[in-house]
C-alpha positions as CSV (number, residue, x, y, z in Angstrom):
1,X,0.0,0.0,0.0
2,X,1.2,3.1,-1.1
3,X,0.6,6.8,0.9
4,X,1.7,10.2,-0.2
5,X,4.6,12.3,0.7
6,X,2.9,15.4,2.8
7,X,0.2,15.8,5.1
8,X,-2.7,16.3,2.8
9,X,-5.0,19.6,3.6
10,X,-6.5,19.6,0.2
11,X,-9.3,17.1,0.7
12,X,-9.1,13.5,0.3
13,X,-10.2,13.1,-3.3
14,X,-7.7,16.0,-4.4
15,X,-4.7,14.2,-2.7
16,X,-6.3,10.4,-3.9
17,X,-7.0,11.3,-7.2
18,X,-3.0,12.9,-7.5
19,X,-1.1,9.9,-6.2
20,X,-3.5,7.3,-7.8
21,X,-2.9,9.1,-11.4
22,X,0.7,8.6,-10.5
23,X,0.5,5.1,-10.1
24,X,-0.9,4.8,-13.1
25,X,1.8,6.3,-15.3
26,X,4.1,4.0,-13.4
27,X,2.8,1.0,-14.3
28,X,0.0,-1.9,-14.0
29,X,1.6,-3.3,-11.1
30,X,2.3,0.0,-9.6
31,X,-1.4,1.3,-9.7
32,X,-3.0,-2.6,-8.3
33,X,-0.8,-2.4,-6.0
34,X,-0.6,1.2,-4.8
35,X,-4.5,0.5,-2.9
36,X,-3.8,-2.6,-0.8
37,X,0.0,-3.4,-1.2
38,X,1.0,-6.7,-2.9
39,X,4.0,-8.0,-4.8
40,X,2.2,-7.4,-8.1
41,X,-1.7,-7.0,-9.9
42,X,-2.0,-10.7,-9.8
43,X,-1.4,-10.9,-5.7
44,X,-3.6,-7.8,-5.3
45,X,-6.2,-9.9,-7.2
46,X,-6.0,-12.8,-5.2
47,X,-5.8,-11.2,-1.6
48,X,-9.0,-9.4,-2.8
49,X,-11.2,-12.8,-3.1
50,X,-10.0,-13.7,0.7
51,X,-10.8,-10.2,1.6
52,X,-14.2,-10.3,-0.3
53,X,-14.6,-14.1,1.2
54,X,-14.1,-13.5,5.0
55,X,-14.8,-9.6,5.7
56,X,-18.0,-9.2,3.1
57,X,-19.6,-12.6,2.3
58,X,-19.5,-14.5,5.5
59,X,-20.9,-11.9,7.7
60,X,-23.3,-11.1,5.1
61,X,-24.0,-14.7,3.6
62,X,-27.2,-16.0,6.8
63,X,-29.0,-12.4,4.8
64,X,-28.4,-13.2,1.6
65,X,-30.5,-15.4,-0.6
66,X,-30.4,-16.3,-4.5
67,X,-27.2,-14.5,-5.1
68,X,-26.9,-14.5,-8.6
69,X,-29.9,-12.5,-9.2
70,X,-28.7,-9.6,-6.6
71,X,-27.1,-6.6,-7.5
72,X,-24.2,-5.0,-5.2
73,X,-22.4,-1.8,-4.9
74,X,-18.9,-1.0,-3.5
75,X,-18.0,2.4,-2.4
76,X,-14.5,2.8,-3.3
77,X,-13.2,0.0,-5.8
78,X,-9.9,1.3,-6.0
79,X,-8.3,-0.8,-8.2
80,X,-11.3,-3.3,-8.3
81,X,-9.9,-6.3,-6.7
82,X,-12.8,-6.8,-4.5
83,X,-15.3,-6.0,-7.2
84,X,-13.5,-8.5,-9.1
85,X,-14.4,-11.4,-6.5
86,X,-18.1,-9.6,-5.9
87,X,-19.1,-10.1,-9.5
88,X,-18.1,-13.5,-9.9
89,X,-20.8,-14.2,-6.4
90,X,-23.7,-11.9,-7.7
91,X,-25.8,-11.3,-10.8
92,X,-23.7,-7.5,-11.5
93,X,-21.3,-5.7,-9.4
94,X,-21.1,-1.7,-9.6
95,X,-18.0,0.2,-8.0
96,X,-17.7,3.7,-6.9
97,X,-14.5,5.9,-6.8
98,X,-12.8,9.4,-7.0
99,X,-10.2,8.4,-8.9
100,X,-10.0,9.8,-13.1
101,X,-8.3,5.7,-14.2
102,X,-11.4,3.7,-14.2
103,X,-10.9,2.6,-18.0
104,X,-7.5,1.1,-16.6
105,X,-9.5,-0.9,-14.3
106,X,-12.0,-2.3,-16.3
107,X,-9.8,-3.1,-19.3
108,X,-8.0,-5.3,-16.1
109,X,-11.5,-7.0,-15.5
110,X,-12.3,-7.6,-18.7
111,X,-9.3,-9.5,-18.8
112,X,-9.6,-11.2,-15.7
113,X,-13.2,-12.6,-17.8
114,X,-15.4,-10.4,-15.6
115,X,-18.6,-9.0,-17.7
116,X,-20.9,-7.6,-15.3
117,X,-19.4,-5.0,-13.8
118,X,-19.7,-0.8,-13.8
119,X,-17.7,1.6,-12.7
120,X,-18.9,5.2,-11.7
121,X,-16.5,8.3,-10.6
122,X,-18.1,9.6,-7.3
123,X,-17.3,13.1,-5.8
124,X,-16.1,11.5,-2.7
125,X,-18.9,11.6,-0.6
126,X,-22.0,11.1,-2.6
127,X,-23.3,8.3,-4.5
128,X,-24.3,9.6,-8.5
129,X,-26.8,6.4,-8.6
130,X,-30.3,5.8,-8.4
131,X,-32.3,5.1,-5.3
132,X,-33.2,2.3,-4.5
133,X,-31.5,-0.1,-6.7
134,X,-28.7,-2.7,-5.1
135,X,-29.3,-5.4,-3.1
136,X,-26.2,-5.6,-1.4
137,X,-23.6,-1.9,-0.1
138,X,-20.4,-2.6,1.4
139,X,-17.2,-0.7,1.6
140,X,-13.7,-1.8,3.0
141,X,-10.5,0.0,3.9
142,X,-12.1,2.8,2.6
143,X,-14.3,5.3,5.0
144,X,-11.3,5.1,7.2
145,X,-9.6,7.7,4.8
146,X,-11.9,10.5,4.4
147,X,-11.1,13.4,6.5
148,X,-14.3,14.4,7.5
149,X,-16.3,12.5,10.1
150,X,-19.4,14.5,8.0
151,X,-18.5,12.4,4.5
152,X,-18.6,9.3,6.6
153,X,-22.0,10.4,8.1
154,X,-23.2,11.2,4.3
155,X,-22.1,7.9,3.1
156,X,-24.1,6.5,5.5
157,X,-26.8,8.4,4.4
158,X,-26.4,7.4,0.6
159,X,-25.7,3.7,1.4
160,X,-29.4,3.8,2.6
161,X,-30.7,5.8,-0.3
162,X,-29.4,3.7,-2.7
163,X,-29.8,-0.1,-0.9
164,X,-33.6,-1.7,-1.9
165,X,-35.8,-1.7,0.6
166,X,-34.8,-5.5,2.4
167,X,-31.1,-5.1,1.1
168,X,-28.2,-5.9,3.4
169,X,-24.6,-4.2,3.8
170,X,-21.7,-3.9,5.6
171,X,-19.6,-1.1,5.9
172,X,-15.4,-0.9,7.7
173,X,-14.5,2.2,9.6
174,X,-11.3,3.0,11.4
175,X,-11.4,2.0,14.8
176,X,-9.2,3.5,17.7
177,X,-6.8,0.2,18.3
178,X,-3.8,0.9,20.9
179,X,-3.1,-2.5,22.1
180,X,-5.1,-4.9,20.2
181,X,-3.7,-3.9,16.5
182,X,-2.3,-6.8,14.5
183,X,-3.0,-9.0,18.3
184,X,-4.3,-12.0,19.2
185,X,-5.9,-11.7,22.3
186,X,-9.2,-11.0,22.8
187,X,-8.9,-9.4,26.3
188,X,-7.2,-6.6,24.6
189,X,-9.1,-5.9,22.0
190,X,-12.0,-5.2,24.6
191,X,-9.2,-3.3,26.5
192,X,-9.6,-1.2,23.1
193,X,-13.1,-1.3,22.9
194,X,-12.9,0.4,26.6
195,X,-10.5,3.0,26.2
196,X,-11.9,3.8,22.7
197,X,-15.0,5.3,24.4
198,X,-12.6,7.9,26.8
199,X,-10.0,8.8,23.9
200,X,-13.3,9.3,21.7
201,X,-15.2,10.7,23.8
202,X,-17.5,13.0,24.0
203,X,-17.6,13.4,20.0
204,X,-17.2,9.6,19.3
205,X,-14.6,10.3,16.6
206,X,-11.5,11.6,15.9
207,X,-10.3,13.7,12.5
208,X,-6.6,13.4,11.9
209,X,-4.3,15.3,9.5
210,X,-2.5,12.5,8.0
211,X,-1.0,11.8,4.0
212,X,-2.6,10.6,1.3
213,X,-3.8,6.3,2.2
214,X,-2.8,6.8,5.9
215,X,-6.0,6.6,8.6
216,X,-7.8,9.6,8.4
217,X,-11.1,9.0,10.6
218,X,-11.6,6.9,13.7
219,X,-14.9,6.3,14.6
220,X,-16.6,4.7,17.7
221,X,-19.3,1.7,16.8
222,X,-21.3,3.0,19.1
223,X,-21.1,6.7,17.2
224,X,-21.5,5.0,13.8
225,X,-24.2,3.2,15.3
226,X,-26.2,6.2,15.8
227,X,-26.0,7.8,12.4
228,X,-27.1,4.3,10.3
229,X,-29.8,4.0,12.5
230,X,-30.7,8.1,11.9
231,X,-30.2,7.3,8.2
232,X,-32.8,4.8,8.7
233,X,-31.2,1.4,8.7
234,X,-31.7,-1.7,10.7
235,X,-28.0,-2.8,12.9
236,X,-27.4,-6.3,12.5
237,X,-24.0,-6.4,14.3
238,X,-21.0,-4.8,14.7
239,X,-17.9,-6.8,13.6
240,X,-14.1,-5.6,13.6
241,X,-11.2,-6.9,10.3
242,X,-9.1,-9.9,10.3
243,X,-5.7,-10.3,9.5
244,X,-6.5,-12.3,6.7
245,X,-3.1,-13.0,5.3
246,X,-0.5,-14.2,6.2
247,X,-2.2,-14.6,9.6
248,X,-5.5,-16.3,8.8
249,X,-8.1,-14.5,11.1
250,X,-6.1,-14.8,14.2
251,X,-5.0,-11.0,14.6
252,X,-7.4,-8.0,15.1
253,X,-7.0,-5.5,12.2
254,X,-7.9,-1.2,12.5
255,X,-11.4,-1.3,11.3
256,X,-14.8,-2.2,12.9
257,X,-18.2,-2.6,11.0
258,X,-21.7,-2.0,10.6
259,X,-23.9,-4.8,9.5
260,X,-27.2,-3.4,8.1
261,X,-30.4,-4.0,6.8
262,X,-32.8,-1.5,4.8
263,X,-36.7,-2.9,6.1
């Protein structure tokens, strides 16, 4: 994973749309890369379907039913190597993103033998889609770099527009992880969960200056909570990332989620 050189105070789809062109001139491995690290396009790919596996479809999976005739959303593609793995599980896949090299990505999944999938430039905190109209919204290692805790609140607010009415989704936020990062144990990531709540509080999130693809945004569940259920959705559960490679699922990663359902 790549990240900028300077604090960005621009705005994060300024600073993301700069350093993701840049990729791009350098290279196809360079851009697959730059959005979730990787030896090359083809590793990005495949840590994409265990990312797609075991943070979107197994919490969603016991709300899901008939598959291939659903429709899902991602907010923030990137370089599409989640949507890749979502369209091969549902009838079409649509992805979201600031960034200008959206061509690049779809000549990459047409490649790849994917057929069903859309790709829409956003303006980095609204959704430019019709209500109403995806089964399934989930975004991850995504809200975590906007560096406004109001986008997150408005993408919360589109997710819901934009989900049918019975639709499911899931959506990763940074959480506030001293001790249980990249850990094990359980007892500290409650130790987290704990102190979260004072170091958050009383706003329930914090804002931080930070480069372009470093955290931007932490967010308490209990904060996040609040505005999906203001927006109008349903909480399922709250969940928190895996290690997924090379670790399996046995250390806590830096987001939490939002499992939720549109009645």
């Amino acid at each position: 994973m790549a990240v900028g050189k300077t604090i960005e105070n621009r705005g994060h789809v300024v600073g993301f749309g700069e350093e993701i062109g840049l990729a791009a001139k350098e290279g196809r491995d360079s851009f697959f890369t730059w959005f979730h690290g990787g030896a090359d396009a083809d590793t990005a790919f495949v840590r994409g379907q265990w990312d797609m596996a075991l943070h979107i479809l197994r919490p969603l999976a016991p709300y899901i039913r008939e598959p291939e005739s659903r429709t899902v959303l991602e907010i923030g593609h990137g370089g599409g190597r989640l949507l890749a793995a979502a369209s091969r599980c549902f009838a079409a896949a649509t992805g979201v993103d600031v960034h200008d090299n959206n061509e690049l990505v779809l000549q990459e999944l047409a490649a790849r033998g994917i057929k069903n999938a859309t790709l829409v430039k956003g303006d980095g905190q609204s959704l430019p889609l019709p209500s109403d109209s995806f089964d399934v919204v989930y975004s991850f290692v995504v809200l975590q770099h906007v560096e406004r805790v109001a986008v997150f609140d408005r993408y919360v607010t589109e997710a819901y527009r934009v989900m049918k009415p019975g639709g499911v989704g899931i959506l990763y936020f940074g959480r506030w992880c001293h001790f249980s990062k990249n850990r094990s144990a359980a007892c500290l990531y409650l130790l987290d969960r704990l102190a979260a709540g004072l170091r958050l509080w009383p706003r329930g999130y914090r804002e931080i200056p930070a480069r372009v693809n470093e955290i931007n945004l932490l967010i308490s569940p209990a904060r996040a909570a609040r505005v999906a259920r203001g927006a109008g959705f349903r909480i399922q559960g709250i969940g928190v990332s895996r290690r997924s490679i090379p670790d399996g699922l046995s250390l806590y990663g830096g987001q939490h989620s939002l499992l939720v359902r549109k009645d």
